[in-house]
N, C-alpha and C positions, 0 to 999 in steps of 0.2 A: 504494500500500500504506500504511496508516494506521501509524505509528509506534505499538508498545506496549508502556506505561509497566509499570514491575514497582509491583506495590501495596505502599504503605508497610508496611503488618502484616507481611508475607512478608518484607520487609527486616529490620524490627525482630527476627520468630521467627532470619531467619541469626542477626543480632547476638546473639541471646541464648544462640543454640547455640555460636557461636563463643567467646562468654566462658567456660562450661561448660565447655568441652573445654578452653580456656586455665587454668581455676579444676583441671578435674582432671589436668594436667599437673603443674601444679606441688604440687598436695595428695598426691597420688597414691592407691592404695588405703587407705581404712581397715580397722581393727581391729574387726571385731565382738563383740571381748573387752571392750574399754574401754566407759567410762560415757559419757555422751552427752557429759559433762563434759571430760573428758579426750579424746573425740576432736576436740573443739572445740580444745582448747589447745593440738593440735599439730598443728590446722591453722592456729592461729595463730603457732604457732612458725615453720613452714614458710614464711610470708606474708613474715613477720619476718625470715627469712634472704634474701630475693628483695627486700625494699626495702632493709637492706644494703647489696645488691647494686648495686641502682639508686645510691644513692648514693651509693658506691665510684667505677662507670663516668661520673657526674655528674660527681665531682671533677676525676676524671681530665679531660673535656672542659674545666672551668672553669681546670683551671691549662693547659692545652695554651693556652686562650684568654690567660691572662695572658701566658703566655709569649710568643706572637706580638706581643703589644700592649708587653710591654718590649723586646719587638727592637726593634718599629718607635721607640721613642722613643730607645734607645741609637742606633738608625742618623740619626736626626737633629740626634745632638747629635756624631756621629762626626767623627774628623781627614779625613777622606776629602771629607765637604759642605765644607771653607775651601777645597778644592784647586780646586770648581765655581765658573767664573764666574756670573755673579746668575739669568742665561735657565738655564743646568742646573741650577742651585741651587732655581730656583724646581718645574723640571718633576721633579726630584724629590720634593719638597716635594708637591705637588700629587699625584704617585703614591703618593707614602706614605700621602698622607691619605685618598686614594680607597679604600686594605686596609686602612687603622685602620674606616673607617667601615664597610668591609665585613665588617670581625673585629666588629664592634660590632652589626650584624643579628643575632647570633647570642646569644639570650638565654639566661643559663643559673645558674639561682638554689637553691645547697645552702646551707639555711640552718644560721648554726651558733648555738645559743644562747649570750649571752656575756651577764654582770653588765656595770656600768655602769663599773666597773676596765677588767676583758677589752677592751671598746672602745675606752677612751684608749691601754689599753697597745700596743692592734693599729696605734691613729692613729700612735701614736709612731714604731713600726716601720714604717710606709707613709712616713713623712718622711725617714727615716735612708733606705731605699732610694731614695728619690724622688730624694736629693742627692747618692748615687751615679753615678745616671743624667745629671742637669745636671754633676756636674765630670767626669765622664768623659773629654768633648773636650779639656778645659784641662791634665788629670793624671790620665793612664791609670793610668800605675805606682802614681803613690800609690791612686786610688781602687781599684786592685787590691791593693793591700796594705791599704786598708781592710774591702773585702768578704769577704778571706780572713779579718780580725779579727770579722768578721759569721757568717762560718761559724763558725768557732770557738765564737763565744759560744751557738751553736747545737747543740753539741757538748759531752757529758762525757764524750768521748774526745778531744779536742782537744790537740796536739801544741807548736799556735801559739800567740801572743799574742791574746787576747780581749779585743771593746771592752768593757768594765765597762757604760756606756752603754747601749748594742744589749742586753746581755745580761739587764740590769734588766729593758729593756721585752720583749723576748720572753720574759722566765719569768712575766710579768703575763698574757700570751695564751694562749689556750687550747689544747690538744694541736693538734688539726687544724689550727690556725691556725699554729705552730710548724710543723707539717709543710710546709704550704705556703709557710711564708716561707722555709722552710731548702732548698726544691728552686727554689723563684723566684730566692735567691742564685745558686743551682749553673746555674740557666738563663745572668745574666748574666755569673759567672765563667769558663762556657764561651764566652759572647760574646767578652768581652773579651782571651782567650787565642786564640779566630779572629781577631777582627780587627789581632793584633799578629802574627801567621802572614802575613796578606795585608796588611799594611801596609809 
């Protein structure tokens, strides 16, 4: 029996009926009242709450991604690797890097527009968490009574002491940028509140 191919046209017309029915899902019916004008602009509206949206659930993925990626480096700087002799130390080592690299297949790019400020102020704040993460091992307590001073400064509800520092450079970043940095803190303050549970 000779194998038979489906003809590309016939694939292309699915695809094109399929975007259609995709396009009139999300548009839904129009007004036959309005101007040609106006029914265009709220299908444009319509488009415009659906890539929102995308962008929303993007985010969501990209900090879920950060998140994993500052476990894995809090767990390698943790009190827990001095207790492994050098063979478990390493085959840890070696596992962890096998799920960074495998958190790392997974691209995922919401761009935020930032002035040439916005970016130093963000570098700033990736350094003040970066040095949270390397003293962790050395001084938990303290570097938790830093990161709560990082929340804080992230907060104008704030109860605690705020680093003056941290809070310059996160009022330099942009909202969404803030947002992510202030749930990135809260990722690793719940870290470090488990791992003094199980330590």
């Amino acid at each position: 029996m000779r194998n038979v191919c489906k003809h590309p046209v016939i694939s292309k017309r699915k695809q094109i009926r399929r975007r259609k029915r995709r396009l009139a899902t999300i548009i839904g019916p129009a007004s036959p009242q309005k101007s040609p004008k106006d029914r265009l602009v709220d299908l444009l509206d319509q488009v415009e709450i659906h890539v929102e949206r995308l962008r929303r659930d993007a985010l969501k993925l990209e900090e879920e991604k950060d998140t994993l990626l500052t476990t894995l480096d809090t767990l390698r700087n943790s009190e827990m690797m001095v207790e492994l002799n050098e063979r478990e130390r390493d085959d840890v080592l070696h596992h962890t890097e096998h799920i960074a690299n495998r958190c790392l297949t997974v691209d995922i790019l919401v761009k935020t527009t930032r002035d040439h400020t916005q970016e130093d102020a963000l570098h700033q704040v990736n350094r003040f968490i970066d040095g949270l993460v390397v003293n962790l091992q050395s001084d938990p307590f303290g570097t938790k009574s830093r990161c709560l001073a990082f929340m804080n400064a992230c907060s104008s509800h704030s109860h605690g002491a705020a680093d003056k520092n941290f809070e310059t450079a996160i009022l330099g970043c942009t909202l969404d940028d803030q947002k992510r940095v202030k749930k990135r803190l809260q990722g690793l303050l719940d870290y470090i509140d488990q791992a003094a549970h199980f330590g």
